[in-house]
Each structure stands twice: as C-alpha cells, then as structure tokens.
N, C-alpha and C positions, 0 to 999 in steps of 0.2 A: 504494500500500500504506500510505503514513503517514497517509493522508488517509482512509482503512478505518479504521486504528486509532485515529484520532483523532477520528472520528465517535462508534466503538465506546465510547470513554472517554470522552464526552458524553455519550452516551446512560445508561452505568451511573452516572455522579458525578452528573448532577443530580437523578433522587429523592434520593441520600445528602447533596445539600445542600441539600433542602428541606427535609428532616426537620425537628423543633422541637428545639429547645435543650433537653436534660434541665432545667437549670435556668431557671425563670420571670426576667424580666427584674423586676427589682427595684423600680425605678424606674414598671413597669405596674399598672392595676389590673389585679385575676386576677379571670376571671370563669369560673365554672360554667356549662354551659350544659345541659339533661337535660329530658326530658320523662317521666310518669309511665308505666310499662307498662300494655299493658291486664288490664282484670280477668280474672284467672286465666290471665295469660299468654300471653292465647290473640292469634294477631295480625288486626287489622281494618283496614278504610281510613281510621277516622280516628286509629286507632297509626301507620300509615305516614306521613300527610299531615302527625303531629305530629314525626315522626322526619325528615322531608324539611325542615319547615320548622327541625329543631334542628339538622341540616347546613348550610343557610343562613346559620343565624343563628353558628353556628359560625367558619365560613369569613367572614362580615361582622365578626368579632372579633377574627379572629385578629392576634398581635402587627403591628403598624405603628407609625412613627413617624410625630410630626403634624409638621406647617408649620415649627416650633420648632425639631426635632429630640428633642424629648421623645417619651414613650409615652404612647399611651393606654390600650391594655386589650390583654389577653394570657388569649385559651384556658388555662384551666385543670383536667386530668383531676381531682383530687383536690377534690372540693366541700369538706370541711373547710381546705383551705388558703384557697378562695375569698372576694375582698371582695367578692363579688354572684355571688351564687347565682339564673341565671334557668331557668324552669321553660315551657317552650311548652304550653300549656292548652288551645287550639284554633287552628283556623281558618274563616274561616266566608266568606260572600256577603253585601254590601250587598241587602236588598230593595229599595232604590228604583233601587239600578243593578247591573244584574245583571252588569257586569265590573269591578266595584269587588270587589277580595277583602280582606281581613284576616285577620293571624294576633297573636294575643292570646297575651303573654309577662305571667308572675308576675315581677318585679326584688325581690329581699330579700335586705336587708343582716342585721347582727347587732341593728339594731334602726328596722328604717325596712323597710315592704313597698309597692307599687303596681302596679297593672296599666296595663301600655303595650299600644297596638295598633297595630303598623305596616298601612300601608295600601298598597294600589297601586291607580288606577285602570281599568289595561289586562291584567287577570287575570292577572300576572303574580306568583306566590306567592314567588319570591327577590329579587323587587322589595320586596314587601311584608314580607319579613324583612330587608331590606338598611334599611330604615325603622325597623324597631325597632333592630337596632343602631346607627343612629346617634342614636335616641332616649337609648341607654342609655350612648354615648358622650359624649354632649353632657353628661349626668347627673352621670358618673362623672369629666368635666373641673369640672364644678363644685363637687363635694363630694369631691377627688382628698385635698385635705389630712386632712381627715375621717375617709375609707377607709384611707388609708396609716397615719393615727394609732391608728385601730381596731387594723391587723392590727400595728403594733408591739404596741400592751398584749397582743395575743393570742400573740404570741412565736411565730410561723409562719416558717417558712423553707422552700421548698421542697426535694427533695433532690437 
C-alpha cells in the first residue's frame, strides 16, 4: 500500500515540478520563440511544419545550465520582455540531397536581425531545429554582455 501511494505521488509531483519558474532566470538570455499564423487564419501544412518546428526549437531553448554553471537562454512567453525574438519562416529540402532538410529561423535583437538555418542531414526536422538552437546559443554566449546591457536600459523584469 505505501508503495501505491508513493508511486501515486510521483506520478502527480513530477509534471508540478516540471512546470517553468513564473519568474525568468535573470542571469539567462530570454528568448521569444513564434512563428507567423497563416493568412487568414486559416490552418495549412506549412503553418503546422512551422509550428512543429517552433516546439523544437522551443524545447532546444529551454532554461539549462552550461558547463560553468551559468545560463544560457531561457523560453520566454512575453516577446516584449525578450532579448531575441526568433520567428521560424520555413522549412524546406536540400535539392541536391533529398534527406538533407532545413528549417530557416529570423534571430532579432532591439537592433541586430539574421537568418540562421539549422540543418540535418538524415530528414530529421528536431535535428534540424536542435541546430538552430545551438546556432542561436553559441550567439547569445557571445554577445550575452551586450543583451543583458540592452535589457537593463530597457528596464524589463519579468513578473
């Protein structure tokens, strides 16, 4: 029986501690992640492909600590709080190799935009987004001082 019930309170506590922290970790960059709807709301397979590829890239962002113990980048619902706001544009096939895929992310700051394109070679599209997040981590480890200076002048706190 204790071995029931302590199954049972595993099973309900760990979604309630995976949940995310109300509050953003300070110390991370916050990052936006969104893709545009389709025209006139209407839904298509390349809104889905684009929406699959922004749970990938979602879940490739989410809060971690690096090697250090510092942060690098932390999901953030609120694009106005965000220090990188990226936007998934498409996804498409290499024509020279038909299981080469890529998915094409917009990265923009408050004053700096580019387009990155994670790749994978073995059609694997959470490959190929797991690629741009770390494009956009390595990014955001370089120019971390920069970002974090931005969103002081901006006076952002999340709540």
């Amino acid at each position: 029986m204790t071995r029931l019930l302590g199954l049972w309170l595993t099973v309900l506590l760990i979604p309630v501690a995976a949940l995310p922290s109300p509050k953003a970790h300070q110390n991370a960059i916050w990052v936006n992640v969104f893709t545009a709807p389709a025209p006139g709301h209407f839904i298509d397979l390349d809104t889905l492909d684009r929406e699959e590829s922004m749970r990938h890239l979602r879940a490739a962002l989410e809060y971690r600590q690096n090697f250090f113990g510092g942060h690098t980048t932390e999901v953030v619902q609120e694009r106005e709080l965000a220090d990188v706001r990226l936007e998934v544009l498409r996804r498409d096939r290499d024509r020279r190799n038909p299981e080469a895929v890529a998915v094409h992310v917009r990265m923009a700051t408050a004053d700096f935009s580019t387009e990155i394109v994670g790749r994978d070679d073995h059609e694997d599209w959470k490959a190929a987004a797991d690629d741009a997040a770390n494009q956009v981590r390595r990014w955001a480890v370089m120019n971390r001082e920069k970002l974090l200076a931005q969103r002081r002048a901006r006076g952002k706190k999340p709540d």
